[in-house]
N, C-alpha and C positions, 0 to 999 in steps of 0.2 A: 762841580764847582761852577759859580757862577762869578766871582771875582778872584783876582788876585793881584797884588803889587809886592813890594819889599819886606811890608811887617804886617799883611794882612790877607788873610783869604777869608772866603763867603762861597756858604752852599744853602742849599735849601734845607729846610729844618724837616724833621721826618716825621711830624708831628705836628702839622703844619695848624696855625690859628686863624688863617688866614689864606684866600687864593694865595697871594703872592708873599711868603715869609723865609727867609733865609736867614742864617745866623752868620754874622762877621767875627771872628777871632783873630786876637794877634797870633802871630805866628812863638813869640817869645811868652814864653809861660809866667801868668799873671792868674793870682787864683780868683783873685774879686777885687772889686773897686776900692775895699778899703787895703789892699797891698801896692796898689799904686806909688809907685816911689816918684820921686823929682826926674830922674832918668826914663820913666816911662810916661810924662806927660804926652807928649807928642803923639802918644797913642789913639787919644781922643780926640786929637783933629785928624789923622789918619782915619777912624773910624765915621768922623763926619762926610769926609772926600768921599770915601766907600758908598758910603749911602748916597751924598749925589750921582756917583756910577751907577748905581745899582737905581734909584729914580727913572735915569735917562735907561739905561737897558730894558725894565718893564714897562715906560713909557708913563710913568704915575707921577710925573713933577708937576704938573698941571692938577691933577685932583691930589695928589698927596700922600704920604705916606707917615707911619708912628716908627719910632725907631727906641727899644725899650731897652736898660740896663737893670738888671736885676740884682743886689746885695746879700746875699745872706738867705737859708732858710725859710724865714718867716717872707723873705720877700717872693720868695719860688726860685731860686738861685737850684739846678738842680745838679749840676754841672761846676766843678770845683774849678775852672777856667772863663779869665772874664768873655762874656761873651753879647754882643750887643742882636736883638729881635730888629729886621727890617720887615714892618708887616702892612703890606696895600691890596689892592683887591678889593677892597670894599669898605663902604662907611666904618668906622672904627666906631663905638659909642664911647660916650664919658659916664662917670667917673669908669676905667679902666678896673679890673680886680674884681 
């Protein structure tokens, strides 16, 4: 585990895309972004917070980091739990996919 607060831990992904990639999840079972209810908005700015910790932890606020949420299937969603990509380490290219 590399973070954790109230409604959120972060570990490294085992599958990593990147030097630096861990996956953040709430801790309250949320299967994907489109089940988001009004009561679990708060989620997404928890998970912004995280990522600034997790920035300052591997030292990448300064060059940067991608932070990716995935929907559904088609999107690569593999994992029936919303779960947000923190990936730095290295130049990221665009388009993504």
């Amino acid at each position: 585990m590399v973070y954790e607060d109230e409604t959120l831990l972060a570990f490294r992904d085992i599958h990593p895309q990147a030097p630096i990639h861990a996956l953040i999840i709430p801790k309250a079972h949320v299967a994907r972004v489109m089940d988001v209810a009004s009561a679990d908005l708060p989620l997404g700015g928890a998970a912004l917070r995280a990522a600034q910790q997790l920035a300052a932890k591997f030292s990448v606020v300064e060059k940067g980091f991608r932070l990716v949420v995935n929907n559904g299937s088609d999107a690569g969603q593999a994992v029936d739990h919303l779960h947000y990509h923190f990936l730095a380490g290295r130049r990221l290219g665009w388009p993504p996919g």
